[in-house]
mmCIF file of the C-alpha atoms, coordinates in Angstrom:
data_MODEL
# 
_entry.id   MODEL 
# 
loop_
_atom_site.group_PDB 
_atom_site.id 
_atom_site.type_symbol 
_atom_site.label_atom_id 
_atom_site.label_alt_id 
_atom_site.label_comp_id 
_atom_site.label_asym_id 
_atom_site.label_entity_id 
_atom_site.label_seq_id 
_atom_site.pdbx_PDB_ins_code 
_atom_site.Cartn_x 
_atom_site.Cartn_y 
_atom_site.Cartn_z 
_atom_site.occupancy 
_atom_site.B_iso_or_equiv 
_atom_site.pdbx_formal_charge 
_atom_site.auth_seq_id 
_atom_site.auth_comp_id 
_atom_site.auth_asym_id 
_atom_site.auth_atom_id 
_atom_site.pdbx_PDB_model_num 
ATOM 1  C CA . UNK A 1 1  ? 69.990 -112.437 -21.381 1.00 0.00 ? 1  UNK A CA 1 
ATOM 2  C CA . UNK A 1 2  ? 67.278 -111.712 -23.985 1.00 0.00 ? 2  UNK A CA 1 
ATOM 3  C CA . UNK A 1 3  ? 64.892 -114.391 -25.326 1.00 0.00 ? 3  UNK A CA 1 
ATOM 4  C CA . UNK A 1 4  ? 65.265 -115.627 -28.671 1.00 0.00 ? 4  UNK A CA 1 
ATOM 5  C CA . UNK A 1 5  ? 61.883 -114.001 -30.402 1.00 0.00 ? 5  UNK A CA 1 
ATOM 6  C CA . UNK A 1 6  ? 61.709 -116.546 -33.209 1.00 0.00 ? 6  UNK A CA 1 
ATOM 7  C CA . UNK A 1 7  ? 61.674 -119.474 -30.912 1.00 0.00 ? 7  UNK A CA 1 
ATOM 8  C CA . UNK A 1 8  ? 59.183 -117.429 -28.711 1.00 0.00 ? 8  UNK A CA 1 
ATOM 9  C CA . UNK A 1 9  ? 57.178 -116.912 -31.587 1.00 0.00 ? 9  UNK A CA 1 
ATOM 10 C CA . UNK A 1 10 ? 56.975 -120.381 -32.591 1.00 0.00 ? 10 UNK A CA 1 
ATOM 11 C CA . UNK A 1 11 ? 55.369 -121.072 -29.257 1.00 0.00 ? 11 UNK A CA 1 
ATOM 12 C CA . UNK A 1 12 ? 52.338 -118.856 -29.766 1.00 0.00 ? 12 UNK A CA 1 
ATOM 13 C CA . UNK A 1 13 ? 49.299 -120.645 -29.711 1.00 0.00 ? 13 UNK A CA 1 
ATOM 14 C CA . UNK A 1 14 ? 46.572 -117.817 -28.443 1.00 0.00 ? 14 UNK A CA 1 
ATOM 15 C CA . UNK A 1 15 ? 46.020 -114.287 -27.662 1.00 0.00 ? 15 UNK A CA 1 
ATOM 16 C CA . UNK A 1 16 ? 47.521 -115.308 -23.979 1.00 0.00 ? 16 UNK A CA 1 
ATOM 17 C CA . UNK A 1 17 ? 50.739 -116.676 -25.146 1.00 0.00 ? 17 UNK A CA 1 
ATOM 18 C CA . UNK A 1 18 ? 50.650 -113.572 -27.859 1.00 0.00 ? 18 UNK A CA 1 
ATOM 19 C CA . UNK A 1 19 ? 50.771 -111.608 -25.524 1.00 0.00 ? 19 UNK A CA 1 
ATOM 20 C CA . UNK A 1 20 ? 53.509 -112.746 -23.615 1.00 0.00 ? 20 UNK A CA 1 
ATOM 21 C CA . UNK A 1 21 ? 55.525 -112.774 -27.097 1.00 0.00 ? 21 UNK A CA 1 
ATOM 22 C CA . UNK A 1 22 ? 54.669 -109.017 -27.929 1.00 0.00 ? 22 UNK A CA 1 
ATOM 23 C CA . UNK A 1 23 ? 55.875 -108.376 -23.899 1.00 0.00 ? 23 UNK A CA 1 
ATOM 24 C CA . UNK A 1 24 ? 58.965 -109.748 -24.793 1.00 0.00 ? 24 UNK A CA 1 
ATOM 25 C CA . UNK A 1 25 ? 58.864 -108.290 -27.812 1.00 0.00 ? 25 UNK A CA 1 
ATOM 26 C CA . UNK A 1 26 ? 58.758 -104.739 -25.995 1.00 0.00 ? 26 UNK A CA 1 
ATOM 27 C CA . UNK A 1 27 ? 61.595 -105.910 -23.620 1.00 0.00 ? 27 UNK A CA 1 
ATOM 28 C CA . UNK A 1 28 ? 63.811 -106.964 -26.216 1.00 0.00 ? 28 UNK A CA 1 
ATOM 29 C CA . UNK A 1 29 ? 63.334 -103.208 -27.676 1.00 0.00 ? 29 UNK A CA 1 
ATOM 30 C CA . UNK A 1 30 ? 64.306 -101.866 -24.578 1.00 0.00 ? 30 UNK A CA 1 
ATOM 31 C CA . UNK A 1 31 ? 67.166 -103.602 -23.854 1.00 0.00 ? 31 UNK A CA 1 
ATOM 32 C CA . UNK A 1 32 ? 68.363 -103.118 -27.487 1.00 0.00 ? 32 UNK A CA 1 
ATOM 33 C CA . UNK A 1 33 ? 68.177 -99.274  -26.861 1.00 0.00 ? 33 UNK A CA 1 
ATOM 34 C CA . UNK A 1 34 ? 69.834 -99.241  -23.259 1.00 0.00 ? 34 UNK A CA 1 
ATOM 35 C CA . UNK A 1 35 ? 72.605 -100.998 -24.749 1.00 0.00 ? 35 UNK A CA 1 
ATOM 36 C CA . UNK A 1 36 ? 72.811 -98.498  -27.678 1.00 0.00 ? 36 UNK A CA 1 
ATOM 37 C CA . UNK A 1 37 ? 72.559 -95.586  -25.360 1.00 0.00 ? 37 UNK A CA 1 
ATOM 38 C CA . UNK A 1 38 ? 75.979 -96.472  -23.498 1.00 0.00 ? 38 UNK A CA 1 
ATOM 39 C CA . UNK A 1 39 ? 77.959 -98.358  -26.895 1.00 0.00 ? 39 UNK A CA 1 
ATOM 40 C CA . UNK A 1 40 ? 76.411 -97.443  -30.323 1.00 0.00 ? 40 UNK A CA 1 
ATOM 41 C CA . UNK A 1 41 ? 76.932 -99.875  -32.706 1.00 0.00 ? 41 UNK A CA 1 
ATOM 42 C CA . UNK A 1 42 ? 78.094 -98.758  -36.337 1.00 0.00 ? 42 UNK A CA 1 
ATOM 43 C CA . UNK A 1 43 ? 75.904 -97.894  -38.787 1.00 0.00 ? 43 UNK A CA 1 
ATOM 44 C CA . UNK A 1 44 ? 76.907 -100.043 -41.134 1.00 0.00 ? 44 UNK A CA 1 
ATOM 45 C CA . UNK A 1 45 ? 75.229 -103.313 -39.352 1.00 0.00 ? 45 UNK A CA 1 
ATOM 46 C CA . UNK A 1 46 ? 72.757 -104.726 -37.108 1.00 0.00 ? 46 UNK A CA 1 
ATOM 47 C CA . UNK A 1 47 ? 72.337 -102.496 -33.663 1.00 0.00 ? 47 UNK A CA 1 
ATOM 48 C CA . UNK A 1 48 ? 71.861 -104.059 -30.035 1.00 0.00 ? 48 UNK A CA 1 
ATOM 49 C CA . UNK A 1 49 ? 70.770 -107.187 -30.179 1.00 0.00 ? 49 UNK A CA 1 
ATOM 50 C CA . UNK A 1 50 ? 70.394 -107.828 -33.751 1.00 0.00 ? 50 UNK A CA 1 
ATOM 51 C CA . UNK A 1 51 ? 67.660 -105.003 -34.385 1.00 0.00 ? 51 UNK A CA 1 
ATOM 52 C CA . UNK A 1 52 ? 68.068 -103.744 -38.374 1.00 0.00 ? 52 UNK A CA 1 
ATOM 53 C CA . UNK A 1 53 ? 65.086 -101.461 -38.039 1.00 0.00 ? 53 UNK A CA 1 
ATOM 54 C CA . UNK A 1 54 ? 64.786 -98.893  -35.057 1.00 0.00 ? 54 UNK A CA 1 
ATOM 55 C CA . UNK A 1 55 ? 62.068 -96.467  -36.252 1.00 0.00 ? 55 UNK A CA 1 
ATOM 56 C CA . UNK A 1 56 ? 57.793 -97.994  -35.466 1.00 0.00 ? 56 UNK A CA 1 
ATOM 57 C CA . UNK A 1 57 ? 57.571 -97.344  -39.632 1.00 0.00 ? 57 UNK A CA 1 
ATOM 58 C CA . UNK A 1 58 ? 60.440 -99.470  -40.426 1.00 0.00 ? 58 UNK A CA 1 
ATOM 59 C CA . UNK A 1 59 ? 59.719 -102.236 -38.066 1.00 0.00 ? 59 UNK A CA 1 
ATOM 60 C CA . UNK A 1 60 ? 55.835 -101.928 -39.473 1.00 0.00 ? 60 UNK A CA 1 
ATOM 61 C CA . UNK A 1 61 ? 57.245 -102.062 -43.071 1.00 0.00 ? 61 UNK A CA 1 
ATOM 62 C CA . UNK A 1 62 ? 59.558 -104.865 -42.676 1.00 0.00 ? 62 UNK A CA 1 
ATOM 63 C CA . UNK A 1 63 ? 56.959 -106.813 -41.139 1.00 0.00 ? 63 UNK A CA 1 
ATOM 64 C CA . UNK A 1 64 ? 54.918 -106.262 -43.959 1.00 0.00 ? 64 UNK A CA 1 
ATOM 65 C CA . UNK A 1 65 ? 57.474 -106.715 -46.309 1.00 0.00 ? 65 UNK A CA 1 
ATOM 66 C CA . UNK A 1 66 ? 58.505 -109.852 -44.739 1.00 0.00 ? 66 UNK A CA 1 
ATOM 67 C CA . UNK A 1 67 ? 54.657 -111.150 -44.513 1.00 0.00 ? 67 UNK A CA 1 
ATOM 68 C CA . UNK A 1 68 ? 53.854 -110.793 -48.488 1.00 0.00 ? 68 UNK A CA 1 
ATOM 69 C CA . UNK A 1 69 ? 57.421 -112.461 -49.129 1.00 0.00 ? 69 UNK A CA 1 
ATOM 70 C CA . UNK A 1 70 ? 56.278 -115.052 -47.177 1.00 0.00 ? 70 UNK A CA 1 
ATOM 71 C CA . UNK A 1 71 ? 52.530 -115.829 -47.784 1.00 0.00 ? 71 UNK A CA 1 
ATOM 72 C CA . UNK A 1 72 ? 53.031 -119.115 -49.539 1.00 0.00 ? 72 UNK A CA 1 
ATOM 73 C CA . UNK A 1 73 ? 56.048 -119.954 -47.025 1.00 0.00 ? 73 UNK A CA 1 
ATOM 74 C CA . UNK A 1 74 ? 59.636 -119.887 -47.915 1.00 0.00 ? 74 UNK A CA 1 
ATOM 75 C CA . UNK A 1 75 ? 62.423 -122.814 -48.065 1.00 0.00 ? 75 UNK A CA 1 
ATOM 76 C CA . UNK A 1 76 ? 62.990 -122.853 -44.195 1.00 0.00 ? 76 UNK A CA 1 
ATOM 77 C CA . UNK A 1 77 ? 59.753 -121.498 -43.182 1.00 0.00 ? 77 UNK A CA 1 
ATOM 78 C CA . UNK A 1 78 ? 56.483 -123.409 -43.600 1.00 0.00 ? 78 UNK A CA 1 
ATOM 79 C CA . UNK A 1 79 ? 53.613 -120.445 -42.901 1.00 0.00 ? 79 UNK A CA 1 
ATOM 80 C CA . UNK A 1 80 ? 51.520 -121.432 -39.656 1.00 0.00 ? 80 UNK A CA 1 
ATOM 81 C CA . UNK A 1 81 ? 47.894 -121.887 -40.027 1.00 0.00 ? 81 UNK A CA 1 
ATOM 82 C CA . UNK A 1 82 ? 47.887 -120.548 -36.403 1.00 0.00 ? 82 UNK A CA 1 
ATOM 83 C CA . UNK A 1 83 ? 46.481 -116.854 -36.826 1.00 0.00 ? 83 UNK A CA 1 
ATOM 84 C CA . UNK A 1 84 ? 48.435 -116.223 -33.568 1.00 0.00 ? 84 UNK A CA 1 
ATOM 85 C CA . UNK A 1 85 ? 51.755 -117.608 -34.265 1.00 0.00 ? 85 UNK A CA 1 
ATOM 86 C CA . UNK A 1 86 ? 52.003 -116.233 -37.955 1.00 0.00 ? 86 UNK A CA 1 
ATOM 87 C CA . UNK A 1 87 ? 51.044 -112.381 -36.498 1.00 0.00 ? 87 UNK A CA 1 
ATOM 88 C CA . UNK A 1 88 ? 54.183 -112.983 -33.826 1.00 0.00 ? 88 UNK A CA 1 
ATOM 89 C CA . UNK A 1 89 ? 56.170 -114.469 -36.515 1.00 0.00 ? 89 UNK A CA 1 
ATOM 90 C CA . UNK A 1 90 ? 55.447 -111.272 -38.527 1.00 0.00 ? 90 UNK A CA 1 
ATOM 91 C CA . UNK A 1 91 ? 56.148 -108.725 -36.093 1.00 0.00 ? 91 UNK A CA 1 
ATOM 92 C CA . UNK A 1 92 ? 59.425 -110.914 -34.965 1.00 0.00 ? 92 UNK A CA 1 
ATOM 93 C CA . UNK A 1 93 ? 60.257 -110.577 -38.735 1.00 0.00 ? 93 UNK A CA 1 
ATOM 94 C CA . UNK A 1 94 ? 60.360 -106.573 -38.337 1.00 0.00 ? 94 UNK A CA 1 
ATOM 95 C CA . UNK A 1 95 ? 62.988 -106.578 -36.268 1.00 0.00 ? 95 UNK A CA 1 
ATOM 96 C CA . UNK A 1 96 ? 65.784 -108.206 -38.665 1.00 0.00 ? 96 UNK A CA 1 
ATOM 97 C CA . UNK A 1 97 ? 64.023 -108.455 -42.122 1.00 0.00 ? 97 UNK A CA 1 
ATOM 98 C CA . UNK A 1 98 ? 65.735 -105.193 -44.481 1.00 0.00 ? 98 UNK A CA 1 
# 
């Protein structure tokens, strides 16, 4: 069962817990491709566990994208004043943000 990354990114507080967010992060990936490997998904919608970007440069860009959309927060998300928690919430952003 993979970890919900938003909630998991929520939780980050330091470089420790961070850490433990970009190793699930990583796992998530993983797990994402192994599944793809034996049952592609169509192309037409979210892959393996909800990824919408497989390529580093798409995941980077959507982060990015997702980051300047949200530098003054959004309706449902109030931006963290925790350096920590608003990097994971970035990169977490990569993997569904189009």
């Amino acid at each position: 069962m993979s970890v919900d990354l938003l909630q998991l990114a929520d939780t980050v507080i330091d470089e420790s817990t961070f850490l433990r967010f970009l190793h699930e992060l990583a796992a998530d990936w993983r797990a994402a491709e192994e599944i793809e490997a034996k049952t592609p998904s169509s192309p037409y919608g979210p892959s393996a566990l909800g990824w919408e970007n497989w390529s580093f440069g798409a995941i980077i860009e959507a982060s990015a994208a997702w980051a300047e959309a949200s530098v003054d927060g959004l309706r449902f998300y109030d931006k963290s004043a925790n350096p920590w928690r608003r990097m994971a919430q970035i990169l977490a952003m990569g993997k569904f943000y189009e």
